[in-house]
Every structure is written in structure tokens, then in C-alpha cells.
C-alpha positions as CSV (number, residue, x, y, z in Angstrom):
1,X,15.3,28.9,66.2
2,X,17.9,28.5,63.1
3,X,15.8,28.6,59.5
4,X,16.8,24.9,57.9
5,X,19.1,26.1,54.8
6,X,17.8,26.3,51.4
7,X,18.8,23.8,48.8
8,X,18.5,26.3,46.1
9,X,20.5,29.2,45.5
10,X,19.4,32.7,45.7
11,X,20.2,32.6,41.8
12,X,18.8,29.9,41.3
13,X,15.2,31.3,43.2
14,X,15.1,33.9,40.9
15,X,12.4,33.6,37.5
16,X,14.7,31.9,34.8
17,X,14.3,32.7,31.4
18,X,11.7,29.7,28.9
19,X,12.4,29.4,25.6
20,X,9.0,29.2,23.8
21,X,8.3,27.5,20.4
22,X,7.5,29.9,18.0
23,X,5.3,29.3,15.0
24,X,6.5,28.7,12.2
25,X,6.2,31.5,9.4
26,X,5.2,29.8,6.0
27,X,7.1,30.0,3.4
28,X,7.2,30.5,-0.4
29,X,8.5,27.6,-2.8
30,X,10.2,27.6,-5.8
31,X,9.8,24.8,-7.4
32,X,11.5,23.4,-10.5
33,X,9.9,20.4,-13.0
34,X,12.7,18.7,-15.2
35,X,11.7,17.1,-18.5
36,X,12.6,13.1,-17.7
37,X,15.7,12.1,-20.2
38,X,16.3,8.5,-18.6
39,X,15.3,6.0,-21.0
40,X,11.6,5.7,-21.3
41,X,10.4,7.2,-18.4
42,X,7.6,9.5,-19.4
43,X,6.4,10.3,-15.8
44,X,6.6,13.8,-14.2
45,X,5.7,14.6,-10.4
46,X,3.3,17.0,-9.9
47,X,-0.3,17.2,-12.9
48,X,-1.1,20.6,-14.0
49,X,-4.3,20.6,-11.3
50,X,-1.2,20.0,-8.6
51,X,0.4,22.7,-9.8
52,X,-2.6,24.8,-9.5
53,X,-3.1,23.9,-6.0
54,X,0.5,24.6,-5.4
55,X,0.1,28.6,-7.3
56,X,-3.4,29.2,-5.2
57,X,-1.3,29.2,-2.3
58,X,1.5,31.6,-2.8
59,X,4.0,29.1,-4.4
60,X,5.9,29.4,-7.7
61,X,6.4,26.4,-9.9
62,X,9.1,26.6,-13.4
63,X,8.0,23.8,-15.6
64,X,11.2,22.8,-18.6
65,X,8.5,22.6,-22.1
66,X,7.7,19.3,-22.9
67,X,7.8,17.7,-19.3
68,X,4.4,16.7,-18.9
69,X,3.9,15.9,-22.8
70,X,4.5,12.5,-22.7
71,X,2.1,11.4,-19.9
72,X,-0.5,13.4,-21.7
73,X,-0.2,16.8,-19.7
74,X,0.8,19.6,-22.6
75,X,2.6,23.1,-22.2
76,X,-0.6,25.2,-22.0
77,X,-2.0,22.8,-19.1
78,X,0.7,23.8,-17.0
79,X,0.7,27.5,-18.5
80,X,-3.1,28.1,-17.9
81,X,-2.6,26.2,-14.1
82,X,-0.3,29.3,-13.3
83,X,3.1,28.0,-13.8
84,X,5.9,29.3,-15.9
85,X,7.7,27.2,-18.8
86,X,11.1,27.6,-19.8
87,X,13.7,25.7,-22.7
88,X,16.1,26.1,-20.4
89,X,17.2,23.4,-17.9
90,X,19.4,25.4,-15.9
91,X,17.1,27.3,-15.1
92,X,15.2,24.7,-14.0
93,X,17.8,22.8,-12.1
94,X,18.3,26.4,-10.5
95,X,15.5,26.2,-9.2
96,X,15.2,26.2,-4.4
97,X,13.4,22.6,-5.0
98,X,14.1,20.4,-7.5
99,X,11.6,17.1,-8.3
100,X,12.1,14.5,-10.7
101,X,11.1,10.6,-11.1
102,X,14.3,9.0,-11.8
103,X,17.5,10.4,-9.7
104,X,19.5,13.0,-11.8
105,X,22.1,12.3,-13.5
106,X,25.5,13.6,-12.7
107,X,25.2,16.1,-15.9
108,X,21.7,17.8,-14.0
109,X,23.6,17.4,-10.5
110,X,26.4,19.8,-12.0
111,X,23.3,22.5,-12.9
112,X,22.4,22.9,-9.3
113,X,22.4,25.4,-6.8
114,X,24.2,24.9,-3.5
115,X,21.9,23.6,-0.4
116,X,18.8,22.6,-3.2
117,X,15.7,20.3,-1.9
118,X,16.1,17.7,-4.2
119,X,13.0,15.2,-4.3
120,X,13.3,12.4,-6.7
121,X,13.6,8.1,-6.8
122,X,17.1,6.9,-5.2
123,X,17.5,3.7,-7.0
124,X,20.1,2.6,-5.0
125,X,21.0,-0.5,-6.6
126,X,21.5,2.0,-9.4
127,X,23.6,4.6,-8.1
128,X,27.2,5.2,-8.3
129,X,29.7,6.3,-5.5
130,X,30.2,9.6,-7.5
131,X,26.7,10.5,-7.0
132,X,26.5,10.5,-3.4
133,X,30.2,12.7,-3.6
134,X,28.4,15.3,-6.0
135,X,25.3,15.6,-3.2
136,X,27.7,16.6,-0.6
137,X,30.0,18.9,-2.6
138,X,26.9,20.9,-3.5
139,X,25.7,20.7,0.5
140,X,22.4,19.5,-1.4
141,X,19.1,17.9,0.6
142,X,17.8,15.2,-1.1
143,X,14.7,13.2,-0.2
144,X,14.4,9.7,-2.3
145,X,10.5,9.5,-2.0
146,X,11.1,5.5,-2.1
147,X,11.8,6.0,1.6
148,X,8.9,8.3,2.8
149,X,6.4,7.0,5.5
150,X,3.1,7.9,6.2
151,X,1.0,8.1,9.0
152,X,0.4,4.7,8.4
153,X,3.9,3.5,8.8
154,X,3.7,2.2,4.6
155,X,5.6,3.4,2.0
156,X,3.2,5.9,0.3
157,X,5.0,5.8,-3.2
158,X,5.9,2.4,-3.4
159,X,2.8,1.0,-2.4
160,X,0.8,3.5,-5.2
161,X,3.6,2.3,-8.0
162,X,2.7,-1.5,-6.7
163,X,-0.8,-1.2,-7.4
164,X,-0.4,-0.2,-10.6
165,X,2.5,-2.8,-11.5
166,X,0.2,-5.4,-9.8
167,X,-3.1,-4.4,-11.5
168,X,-1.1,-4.1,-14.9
169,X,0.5,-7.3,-14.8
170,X,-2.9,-8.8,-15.6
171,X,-3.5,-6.2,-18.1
172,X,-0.6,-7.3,-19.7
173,X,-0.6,-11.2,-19.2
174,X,-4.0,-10.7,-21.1
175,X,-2.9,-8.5,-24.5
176,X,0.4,-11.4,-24.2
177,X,-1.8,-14.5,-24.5
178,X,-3.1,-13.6,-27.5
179,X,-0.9,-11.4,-29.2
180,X,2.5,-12.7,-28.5
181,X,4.5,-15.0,-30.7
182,X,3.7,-18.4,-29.4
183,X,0.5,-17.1,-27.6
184,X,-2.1,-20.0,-26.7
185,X,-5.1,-17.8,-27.9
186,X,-6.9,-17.6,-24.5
187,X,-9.3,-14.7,-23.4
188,X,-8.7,-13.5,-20.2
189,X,-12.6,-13.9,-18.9
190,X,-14.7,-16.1,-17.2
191,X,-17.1,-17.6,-20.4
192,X,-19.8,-19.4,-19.9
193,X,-19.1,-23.5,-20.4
194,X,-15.0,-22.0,-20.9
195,X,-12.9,-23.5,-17.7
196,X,-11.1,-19.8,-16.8
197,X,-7.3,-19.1,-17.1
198,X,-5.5,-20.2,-14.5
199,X,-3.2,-17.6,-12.8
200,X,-0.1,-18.5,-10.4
201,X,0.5,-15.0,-8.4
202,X,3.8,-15.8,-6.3
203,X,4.1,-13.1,-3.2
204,X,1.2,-11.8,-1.6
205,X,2.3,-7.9,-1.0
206,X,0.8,-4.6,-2.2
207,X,1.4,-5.8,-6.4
208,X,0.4,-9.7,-5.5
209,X,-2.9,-8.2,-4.0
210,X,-3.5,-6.0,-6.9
211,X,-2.8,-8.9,-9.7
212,X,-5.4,-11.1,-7.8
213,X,-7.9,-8.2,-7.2
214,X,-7.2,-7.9,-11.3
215,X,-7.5,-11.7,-12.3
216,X,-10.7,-12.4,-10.3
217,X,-12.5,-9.1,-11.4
218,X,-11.8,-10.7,-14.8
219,X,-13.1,-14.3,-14.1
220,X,-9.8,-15.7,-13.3
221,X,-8.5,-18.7,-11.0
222,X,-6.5,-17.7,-9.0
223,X,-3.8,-19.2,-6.4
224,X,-1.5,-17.3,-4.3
225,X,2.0,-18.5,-3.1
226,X,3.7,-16.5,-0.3
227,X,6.5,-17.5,2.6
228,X,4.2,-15.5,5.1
229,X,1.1,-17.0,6.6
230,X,0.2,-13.5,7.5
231,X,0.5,-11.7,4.1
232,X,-1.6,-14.7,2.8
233,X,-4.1,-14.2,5.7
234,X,-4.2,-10.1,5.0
235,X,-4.4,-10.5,1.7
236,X,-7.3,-13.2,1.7
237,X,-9.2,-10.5,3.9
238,X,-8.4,-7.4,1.7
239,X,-9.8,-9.4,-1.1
240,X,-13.0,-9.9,0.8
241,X,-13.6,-13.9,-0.8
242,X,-11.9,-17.4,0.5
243,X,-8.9,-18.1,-2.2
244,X,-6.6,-20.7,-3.2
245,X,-2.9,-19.7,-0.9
246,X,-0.4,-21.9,0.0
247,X,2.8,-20.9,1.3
248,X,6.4,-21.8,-0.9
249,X,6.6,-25.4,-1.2
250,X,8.0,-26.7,-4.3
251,X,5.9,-29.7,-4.6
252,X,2.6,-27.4,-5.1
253,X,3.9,-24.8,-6.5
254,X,5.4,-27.3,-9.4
255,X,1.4,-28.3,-9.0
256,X,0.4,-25.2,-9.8
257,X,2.9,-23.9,-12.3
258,X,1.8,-27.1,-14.6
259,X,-1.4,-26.1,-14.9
260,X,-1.5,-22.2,-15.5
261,X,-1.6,-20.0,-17.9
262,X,-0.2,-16.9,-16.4
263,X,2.4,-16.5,-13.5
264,X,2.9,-13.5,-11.9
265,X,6.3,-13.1,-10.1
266,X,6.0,-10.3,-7.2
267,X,8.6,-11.3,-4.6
268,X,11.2,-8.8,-2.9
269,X,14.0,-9.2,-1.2
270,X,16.7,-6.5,1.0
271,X,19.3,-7.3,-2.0
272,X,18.1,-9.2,-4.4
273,X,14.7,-11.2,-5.2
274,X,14.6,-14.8,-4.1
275,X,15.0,-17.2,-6.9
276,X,11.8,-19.1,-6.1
277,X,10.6,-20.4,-9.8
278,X,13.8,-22.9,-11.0
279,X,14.3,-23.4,-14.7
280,X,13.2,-27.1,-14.3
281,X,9.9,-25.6,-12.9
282,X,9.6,-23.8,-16.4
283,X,10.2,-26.5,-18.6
284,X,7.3,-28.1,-16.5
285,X,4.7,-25.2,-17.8
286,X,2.5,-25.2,-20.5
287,X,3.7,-24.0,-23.8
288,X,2.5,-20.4,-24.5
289,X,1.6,-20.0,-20.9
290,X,3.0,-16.5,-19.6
291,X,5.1,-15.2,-17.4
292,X,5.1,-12.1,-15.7
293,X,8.3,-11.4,-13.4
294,X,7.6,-7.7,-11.3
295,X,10.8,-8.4,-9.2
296,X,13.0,-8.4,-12.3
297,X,14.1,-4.9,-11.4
298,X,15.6,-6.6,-8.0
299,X,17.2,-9.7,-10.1
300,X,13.5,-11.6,-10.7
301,X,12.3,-14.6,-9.0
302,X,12.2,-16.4,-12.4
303,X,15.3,-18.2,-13.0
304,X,14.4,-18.0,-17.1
305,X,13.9,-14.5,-17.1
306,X,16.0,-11.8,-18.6
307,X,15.4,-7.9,-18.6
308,X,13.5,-6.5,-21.3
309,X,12.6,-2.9,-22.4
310,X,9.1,-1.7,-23.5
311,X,10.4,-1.6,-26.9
312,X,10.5,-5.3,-27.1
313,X,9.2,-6.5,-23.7
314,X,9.3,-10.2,-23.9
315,X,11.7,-13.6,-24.5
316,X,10.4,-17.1,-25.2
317,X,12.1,-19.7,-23.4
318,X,11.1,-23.1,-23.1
319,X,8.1,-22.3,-25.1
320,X,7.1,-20.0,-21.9
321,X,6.8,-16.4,-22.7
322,X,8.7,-14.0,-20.5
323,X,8.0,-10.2,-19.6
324,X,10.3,-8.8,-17.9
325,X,10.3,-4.7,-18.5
326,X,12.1,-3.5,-15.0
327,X,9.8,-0.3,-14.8
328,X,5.8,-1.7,-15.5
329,X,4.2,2.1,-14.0
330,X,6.2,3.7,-16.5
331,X,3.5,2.2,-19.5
332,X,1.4,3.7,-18.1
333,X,2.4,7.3,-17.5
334,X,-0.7,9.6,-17.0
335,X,-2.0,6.8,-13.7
336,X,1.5,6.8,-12.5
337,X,2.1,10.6,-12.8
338,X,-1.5,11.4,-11.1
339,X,-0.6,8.8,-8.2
340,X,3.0,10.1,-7.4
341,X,1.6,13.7,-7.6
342,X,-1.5,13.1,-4.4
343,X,1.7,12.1,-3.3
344,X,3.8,15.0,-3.5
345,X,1.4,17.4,-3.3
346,X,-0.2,17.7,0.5
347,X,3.7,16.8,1.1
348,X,5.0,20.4,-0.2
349,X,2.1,22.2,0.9
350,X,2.8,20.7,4.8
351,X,6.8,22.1,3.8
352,X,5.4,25.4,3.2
353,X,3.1,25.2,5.9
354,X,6.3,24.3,8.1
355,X,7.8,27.4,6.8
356,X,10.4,25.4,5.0
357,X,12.1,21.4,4.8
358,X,14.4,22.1,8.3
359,X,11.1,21.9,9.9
360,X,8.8,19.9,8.5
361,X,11.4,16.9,9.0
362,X,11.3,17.8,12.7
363,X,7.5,17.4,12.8
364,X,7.5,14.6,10.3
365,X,9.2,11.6,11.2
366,X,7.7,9.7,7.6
367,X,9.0,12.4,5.6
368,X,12.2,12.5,7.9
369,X,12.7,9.1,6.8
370,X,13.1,9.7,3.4
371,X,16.1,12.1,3.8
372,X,18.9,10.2,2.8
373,X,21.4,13.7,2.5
374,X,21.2,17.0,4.5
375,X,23.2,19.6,3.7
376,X,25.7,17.5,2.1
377,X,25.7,14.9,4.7
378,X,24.9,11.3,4.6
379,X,21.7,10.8,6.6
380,X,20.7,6.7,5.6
381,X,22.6,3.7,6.9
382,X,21.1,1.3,4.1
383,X,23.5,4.1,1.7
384,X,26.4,4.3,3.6
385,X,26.6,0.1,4.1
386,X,26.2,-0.1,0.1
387,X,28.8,2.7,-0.7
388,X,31.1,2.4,2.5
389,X,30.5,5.7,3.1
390,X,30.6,7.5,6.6
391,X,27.4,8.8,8.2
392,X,25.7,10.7,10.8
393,X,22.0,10.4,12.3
394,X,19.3,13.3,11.0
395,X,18.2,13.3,14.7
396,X,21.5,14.6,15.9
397,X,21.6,16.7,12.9
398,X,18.0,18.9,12.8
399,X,17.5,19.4,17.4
């Protein structure tokens, strides 16, 4: 009887070669810290106990002097936690990973290497087209740690820079009320047979949840205004205790803005803050009452308020004093530099772990999402709708 014929091949019967994932071998960073030159911004990335992590593990770390001086870290901090110091920012900026706060300027771009790791803020609305042209001439990777995800699907950076703009708005609303020209003399603090201050926090993300966590804890009342019955709903339970929240209705938020003291503006928006508080709703407000506008890095959602510098933070209009400094974390630069560097640091240890970026982006999709340029190419659509610029998907890039 005739054998049925084989759908296979004899070739194709015979033991094919597997290609096997092989471990990664970890690798060794060099890591350069640039002293911060954009104005006011006394930040730096990694704390000299980071860097000490970062040198107990094999890794090498060049410090310019006078980086960490400012947010109260000095040279023989980082010295006596094993990393070098140099006066020379070349050097530096020569360095196989490069991490900064604010994005480099096109002066410190011109000092790298080809094919650097740079790790730093984007800024978009900030940036410039020439920017983006320097990355790819020098075939540089940069990560804008805005964008990085955790395991959580949040934005690890931005939500540790919200709690401290949100928890600092109160801080400052208090030193404003009684300090500031105009100021109605009020202490922020619930005294017995005093009625409390009365704060108005509009937006009830990661910094409107920090301001009311604030304001209570000092004896505040507080009401919450947000467009989203869930944020309201999440942030009622975060808090733990029933609050006032309404969502945007002009009629009680006029209410509202009548009677308080302090506002606290902490509404974003994909382009530009919503315009939410009018400049009839001002005129409304209490003379000497105080407003506090977080979103006025993404245009404010004060119609009255103008930006500001920490030099001379406010403006009085309409009898209503206005804050609005862009860049809050940056007063406070020994919290914000220990927050961004718990960040960083389990981030470059996982790199090294990885045995370098190329692969710790294919294991990472959160830290994958923060790569906006790879090897001189455009990785992020948000960047190449701004800038009109052409780009191509990490995915098909890195597999």
C-alpha cells in the first residue's frame, strides 16, 4: 500500500536552528552632572546618597563643582559619596549619559558626544525647532523624564513635582496673606472662636489633592472645583473625609470666589490651560484675598494673572494678589532634587542592570515612553505635530 505523502519537506524535518535570548551583560555608566545655568533653577538630578548608590555598584559619576550647592548638596558631599568633580563642562557634557533638569541649551548640546543618553525635562512648549535638528545631527538619545511611565501607568516625575507645587501653594498663600502688600492679615489656622480661611482649589489632580491635603491639615475650608466627577470622587477618597466639590459652574464658583481668601488655580490642558476664572470673577473677590495660579506655566486659568519670577513673585490686580512664578518646585530645591533623584535612581541602576538603554527600553515600556529621540531620530508624535517634523515609531526602531 502507497505511504500518504508528507506535507513537510525532508529539509524542512530536519532540527532547525532556535535563536535563544541571552542575558543581558551589565553594564558600566558614565554619568555626567551639569551645574543648572537656566534662570533660577537650582535643582540637580541625582543627591550625593544617589550617587553613592550609583559608585557601590560599579558605576562612575563626573559631578561639574558647584552643581548641587544650591539645593544644599556641597562639593565634598558628592566627593566623599565617590564621585569625581571637575570646572570643566566639557568634560561633563562628554560624558556616555548626560542628566540635567531643564533641557540643554543649544551652547551644552554643541559640547556633546555623538550617540549620548541624554535625560533631562523637554519643555516642549519651550523648545525651538533648532533643538530637535541639533539631537539628530549628534545621533543623540534623549529621554524627557516628563514622559516616563511607571508601573502604574502615572507619570512618576510629574506627579512628585505636583505634590510639591500643590502642597507649596498653601505654604505660600499663607506667608502672602500676611506679608504681601495689600495682605488682609489672616493666619492660615483653624483658631478657636476664628471662622478659618476659606480656600477655592480649582482642579482636583495630583497638585489640587496636595493643596487640599495642605489647607485642611492647617484648619482650612476648603471647596474643590473640577469638570470631572471622577477626579472629584478620587480625590474625596484619597483625602479620606466628605469635602465641599462641585464641578465648573460659574454660578458657584462666582459663589465661592466671593467669599475666599485664597484660590488655588491647578487646571491643565493638552495646549494651553482653560481660562476658567474670568476677570469679572476677580473684581467679585475680596480685596487682599490671594491667588495662586499653578497652570500659569501652560497660560493660567486666571484671566488676571501674569507670569512672575521668584525675584518678585506677585501682581495686585483688582485689589487681588496674584502669584504666578511658572516653576513653584524650584523654591524649594533640596525636596524637589531628593524627589526627582528616587526617580532617577532605581531608573539607571535597571539601565545597567539591562546592560545598557537599547535594552532596558525593550523591557520597559514606561521608560520607553519617555524616549522622544533615538539615535538621532524622532521617536514622539506629540513633537513632531508641534515642530512638523517627520517621525518613526521606537517599536519599529529597537525589535
Amino acid at each position: 500500500m502507497q505511504q500518504p505523502s508528507s506535507p513537510f519537506t525532508k529539509a524542512q524535518l530536519l532540527p532547525q536552528e532556535e535563536k535563544l535570548e541571552v542575558s543581558a551583560q551589565k553594564g558600566e555608566l558614565f554619568i555626567g552632572l551639569p551645574k543648572e545655568t537656566y534662570f533660577q533653577e537650582k535643582r540637580i538630578c541625582l543627591t550625593p546618597d544617589a550617587v553613592a548608590a550609583l559608585v557601590a555598584h560599579g558605576h562612575r559619576v563626573l559631578v561639574e563643582k558647584g552643581a548641587g550647592e544650591e539645593a544644599g548638596f556641597s562639593d565634598s558631599d558628592y566627593n566623599e559619596a565617590g564621585a569625581k568633580l571637575t570646572n570643566d563642562k566639557k568634560q561633563v557634557f562628554g560624558c556616555a549619559i548626560v542628566l540635567k533638569v531643564e533641557p540643554p541649551t543649544l551652547e551644552e548640546l554643541e559640547l556633546m558626544k555623538p550617540k549620548t543618553v541624554l535625560i533631562s525635562a523637554l519643555q516642549l512648549k519651550t523648545r525651538q525647532k533648532s533643538y530637535f535638528k541639533t539631537l539628530s545631527k549628534k545621533k543623540i538619545t534623549a529621554l524627557g523624564f516628563e514622559f516616563i511611565k511607571d508601573e502604574d501607568n502615572s507619570y512618576p516625575a510629574v506627579k512628585a513635582l505636583s505634590e510639591i507645587a500643590g502642597t507649596a501653594s498653601v505654604l505660600i498663600a499663607s506667608e502672602l496673606m500676611v506679608n504681601a502688600k495689600k495682605g488682609n492679615g489672616l493666619l492660615f489656622g483653624n483658631i478657636s472662636g476664628v471662622p478659618p480661611v476659606e480656600v477655592v482649589v480649582i482642579g482636583a489632580g495630583t497638585v489640587g489633592e496636595y493643596a487640599v491635603r495642605s489647607a485642611l491639615g492647617l484648619g482650612a475650608s476648603v471647596k474643590v472645583f473640577d469638570s470631572s466627577l471622577t477626579k472629584l470622587r478620587t480625590l474625596q477618597a484619597n483625602v479620606g473625609r466628605p469635602l465641599y466639590t462641585s464641578t465648573i459652574q460659574p454660578k458657584n464658583l462666582l459663589k465661592a470666589l466671593r467669599r475666599c481668601d485664597v484660590a488655588i488655580g491647578a487646571v491643565r490642558g493638552k495646549n494651553r490651560s482653560p481660562v476658567i476664572v474670568t476677570q469679572t470673577m476677580v473684581e467679585n473677590m475680596k480685596k487682599g484675598a490671594v491667588v495662586i495660579d499653578v497652570s500659569v506655566d501652560m497660560g493660567g486659568c486666571f484671566e488676571t494673572t501674569e507670569v512672575t519670577s521668584h525675584d518678585a513673585p506677585t501682581q495686585i490686580t483688582n485689589g487681588v494678589i496674584h502669584y504666578g512664578v511658572p516653576n513653584i518646585p524650584a523654591r524649594y530645591p533640596k525636596t524637589a532634587s531628593i524627589s526627582i533623584s528616587n526617580i532617577f535612581t532605581p531608573y539607571l541602576l535597571d539601565i545597567a542592570e539591562n546592560g545598557g538603554l537599547e535594552n532596558a527600553i525593550r523591557f520597559d515600556g514606561g521608560l520607553r515612553n519617555g524616549l522622544y529621540f533615538y539615535r538621532g531620530i524622532l521617536t514622539n508624535k506629540a513633537v513632531a505635530d508641534w515642530f512638523d517634523m517627520s517621525w518613526s515609531d521606537i517599536n519599529l526602531l529597537i525589535y
